[in-house]
BALOBA-1460 file (C-alpha; in Angstrom, 3 decimals):
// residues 116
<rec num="1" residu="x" x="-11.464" y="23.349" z="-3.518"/>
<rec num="2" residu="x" x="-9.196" y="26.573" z="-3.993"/>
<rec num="3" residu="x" x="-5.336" y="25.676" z="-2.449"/>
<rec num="4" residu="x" x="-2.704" y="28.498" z="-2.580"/>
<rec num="5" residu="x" x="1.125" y="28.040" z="-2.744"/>
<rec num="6" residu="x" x="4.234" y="30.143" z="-2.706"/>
<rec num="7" residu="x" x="6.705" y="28.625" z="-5.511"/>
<rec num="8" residu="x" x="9.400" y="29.884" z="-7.460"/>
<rec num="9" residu="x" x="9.807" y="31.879" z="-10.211"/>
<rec num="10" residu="x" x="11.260" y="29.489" z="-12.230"/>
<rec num="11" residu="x" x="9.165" y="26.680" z="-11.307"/>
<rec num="12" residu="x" x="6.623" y="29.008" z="-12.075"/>
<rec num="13" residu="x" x="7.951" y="29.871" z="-15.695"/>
<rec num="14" residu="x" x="8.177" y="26.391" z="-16.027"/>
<rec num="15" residu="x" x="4.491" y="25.910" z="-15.161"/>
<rec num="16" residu="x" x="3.218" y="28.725" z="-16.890"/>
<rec num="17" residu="x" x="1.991" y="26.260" z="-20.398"/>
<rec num="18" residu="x" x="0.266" y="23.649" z="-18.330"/>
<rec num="19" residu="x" x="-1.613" y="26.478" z="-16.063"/>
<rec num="20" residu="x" x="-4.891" y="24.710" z="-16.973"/>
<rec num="21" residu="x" x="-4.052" y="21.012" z="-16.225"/>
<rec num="22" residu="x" x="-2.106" y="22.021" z="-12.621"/>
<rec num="23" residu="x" x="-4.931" y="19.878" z="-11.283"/>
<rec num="24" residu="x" x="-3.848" y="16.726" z="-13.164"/>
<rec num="25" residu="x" x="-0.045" y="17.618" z="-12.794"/>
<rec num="26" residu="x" x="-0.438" y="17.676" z="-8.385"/>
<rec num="27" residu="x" x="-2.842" y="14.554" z="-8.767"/>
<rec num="28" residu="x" x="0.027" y="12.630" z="-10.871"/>
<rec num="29" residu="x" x="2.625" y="13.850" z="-8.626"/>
<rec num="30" residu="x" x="0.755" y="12.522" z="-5.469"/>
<rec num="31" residu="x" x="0.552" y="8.835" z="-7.002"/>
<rec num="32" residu="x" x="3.845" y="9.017" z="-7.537"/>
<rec num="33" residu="x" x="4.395" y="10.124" z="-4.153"/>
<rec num="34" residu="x" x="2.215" y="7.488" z="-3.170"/>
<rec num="35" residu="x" x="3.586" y="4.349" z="-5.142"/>
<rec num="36" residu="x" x="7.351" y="5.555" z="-3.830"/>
<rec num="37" residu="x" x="6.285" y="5.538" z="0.013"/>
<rec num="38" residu="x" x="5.465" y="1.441" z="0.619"/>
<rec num="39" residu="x" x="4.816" y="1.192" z="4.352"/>
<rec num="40" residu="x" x="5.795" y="-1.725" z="6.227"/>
<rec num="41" residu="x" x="3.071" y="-2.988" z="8.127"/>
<rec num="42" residu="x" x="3.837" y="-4.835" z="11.860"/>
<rec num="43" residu="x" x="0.471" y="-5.663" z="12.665"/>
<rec num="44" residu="x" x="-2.485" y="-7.511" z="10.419"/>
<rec num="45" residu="x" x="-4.959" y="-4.999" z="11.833"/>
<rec num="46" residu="x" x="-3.228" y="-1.678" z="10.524"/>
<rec num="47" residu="x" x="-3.111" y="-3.782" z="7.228"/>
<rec num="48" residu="x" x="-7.083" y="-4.125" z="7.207"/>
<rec num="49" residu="x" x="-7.729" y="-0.770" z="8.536"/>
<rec num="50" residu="x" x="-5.770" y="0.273" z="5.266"/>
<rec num="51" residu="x" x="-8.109" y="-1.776" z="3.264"/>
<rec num="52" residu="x" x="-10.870" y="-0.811" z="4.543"/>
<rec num="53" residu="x" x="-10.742" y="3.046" z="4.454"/>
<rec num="54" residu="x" x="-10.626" y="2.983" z="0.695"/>
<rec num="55" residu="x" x="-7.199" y="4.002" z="-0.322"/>
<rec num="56" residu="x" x="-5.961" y="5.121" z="-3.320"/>
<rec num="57" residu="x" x="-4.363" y="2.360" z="-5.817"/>
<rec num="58" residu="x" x="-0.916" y="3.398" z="-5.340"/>
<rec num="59" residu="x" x="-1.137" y="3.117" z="-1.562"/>
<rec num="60" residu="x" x="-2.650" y="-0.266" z="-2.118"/>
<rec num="61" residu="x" x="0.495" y="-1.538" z="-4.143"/>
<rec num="62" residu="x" x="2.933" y="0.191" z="-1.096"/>
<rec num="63" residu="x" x="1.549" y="-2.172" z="1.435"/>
<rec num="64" residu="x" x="4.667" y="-5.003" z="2.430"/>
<rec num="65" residu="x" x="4.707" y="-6.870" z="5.668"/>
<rec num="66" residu="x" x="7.175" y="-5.682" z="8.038"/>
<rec num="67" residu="x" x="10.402" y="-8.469" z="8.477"/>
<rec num="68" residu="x" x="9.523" y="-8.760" z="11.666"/>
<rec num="69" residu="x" x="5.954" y="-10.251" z="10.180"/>
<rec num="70" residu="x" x="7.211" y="-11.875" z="7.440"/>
<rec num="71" residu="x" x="9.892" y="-13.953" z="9.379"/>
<rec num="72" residu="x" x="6.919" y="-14.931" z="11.832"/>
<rec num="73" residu="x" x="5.038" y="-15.905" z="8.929"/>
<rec num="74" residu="x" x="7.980" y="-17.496" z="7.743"/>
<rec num="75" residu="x" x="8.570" y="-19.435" z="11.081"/>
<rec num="76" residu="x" x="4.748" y="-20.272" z="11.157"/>
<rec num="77" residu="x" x="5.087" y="-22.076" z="7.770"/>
<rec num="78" residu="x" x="8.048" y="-24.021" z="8.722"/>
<rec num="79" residu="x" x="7.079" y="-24.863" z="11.574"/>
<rec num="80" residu="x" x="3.643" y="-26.159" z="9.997"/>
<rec num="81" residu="x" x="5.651" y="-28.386" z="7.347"/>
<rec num="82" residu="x" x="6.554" y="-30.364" z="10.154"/>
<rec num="83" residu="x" x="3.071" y="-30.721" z="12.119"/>
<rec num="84" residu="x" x="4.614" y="-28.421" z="15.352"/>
<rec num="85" residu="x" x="2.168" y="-25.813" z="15.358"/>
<rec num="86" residu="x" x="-0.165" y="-25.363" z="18.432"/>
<rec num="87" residu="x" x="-3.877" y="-25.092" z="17.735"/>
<rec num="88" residu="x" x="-3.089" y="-21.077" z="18.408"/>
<rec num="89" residu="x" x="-0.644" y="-20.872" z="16.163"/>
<rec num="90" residu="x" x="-2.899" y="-22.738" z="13.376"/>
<rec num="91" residu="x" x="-5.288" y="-20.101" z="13.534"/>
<rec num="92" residu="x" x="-2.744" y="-17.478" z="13.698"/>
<rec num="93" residu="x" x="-1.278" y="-18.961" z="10.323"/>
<rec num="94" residu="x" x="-4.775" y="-18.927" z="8.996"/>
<rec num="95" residu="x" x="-5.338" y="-15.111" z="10.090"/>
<rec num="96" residu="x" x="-2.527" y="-14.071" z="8.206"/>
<rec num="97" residu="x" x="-2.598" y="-16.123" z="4.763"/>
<rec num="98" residu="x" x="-6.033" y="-15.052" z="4.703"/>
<rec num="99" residu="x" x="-4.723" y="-11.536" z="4.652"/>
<rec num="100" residu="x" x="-2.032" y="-12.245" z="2.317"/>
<rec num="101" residu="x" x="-4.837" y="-13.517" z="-0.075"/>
<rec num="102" residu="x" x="-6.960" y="-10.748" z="0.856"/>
<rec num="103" residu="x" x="-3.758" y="-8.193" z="-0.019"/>
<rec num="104" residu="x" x="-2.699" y="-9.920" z="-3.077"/>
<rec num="105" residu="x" x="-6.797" y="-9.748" z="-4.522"/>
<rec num="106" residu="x" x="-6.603" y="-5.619" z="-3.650"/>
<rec num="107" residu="x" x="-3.031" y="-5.530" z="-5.384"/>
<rec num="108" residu="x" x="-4.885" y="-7.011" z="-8.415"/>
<rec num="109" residu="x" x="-7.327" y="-4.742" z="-8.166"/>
<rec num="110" residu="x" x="-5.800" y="-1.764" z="-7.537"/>
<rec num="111" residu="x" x="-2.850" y="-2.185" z="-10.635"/>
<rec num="112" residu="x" x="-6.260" y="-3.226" z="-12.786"/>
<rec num="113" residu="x" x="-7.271" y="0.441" z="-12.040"/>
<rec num="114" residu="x" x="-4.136" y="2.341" z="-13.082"/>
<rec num="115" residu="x" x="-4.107" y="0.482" z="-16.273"/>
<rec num="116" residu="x" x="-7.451" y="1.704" z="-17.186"/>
């Protein structure tokens, strides 16, 4: 694919030795764009649409629970400790450790291929 872009002159001095690996220098810069923009997710469902459409590693690492989420999870957990959790709210404590597991095996993953 061909992409055109208007930047400076002295960007463009400064660009002028790599002008053959400007490819690799916009694909590093997006990762790092990437790894630098973690998203907070509210709702398990965005997290697995995330999953499943393949993202790039550095997206992968970015992906956090919202507080709002965590402090359910939190509460969830807690409230489990002490046998107070309705058969609902079992499964909704299953839903999302599953996910965290699920997350924390395509974190493992994903910082297995960077290091390569």
């Amino acid at each position: 694919m061909e992409i055109t872009i208007q930047i400076s002159d002295s960007l463009g001095r400064e660009l002028q030795p790599y002008q053959d690996r400007l490819p690799e220098i916009l694909e590093r810069g997006l990762q790092e764009l990437l790894a630098e923009t973690s998203v907070e997710f509210h709702d398990e469902n965005l997290i697995m649409e995330l999953l499943t459409s393949q993202p790039p590693p550095e997206q992968v690492l970015g992906i956090q629970p919202s507080t709002e989420l965590q402090a359910r999870i939190s509460e969830l957990l807690d409230r489990n400790k002490k046998s107070e959790l309705s058969p609902q709210e079992e499964n909704e404590l299953e839903r999302h450790l599953m996910l965290e597991h699920l997350v924390r095996l395509a974190k493992a993953h994903a910082y297995k291929h960077i290091a390569k």
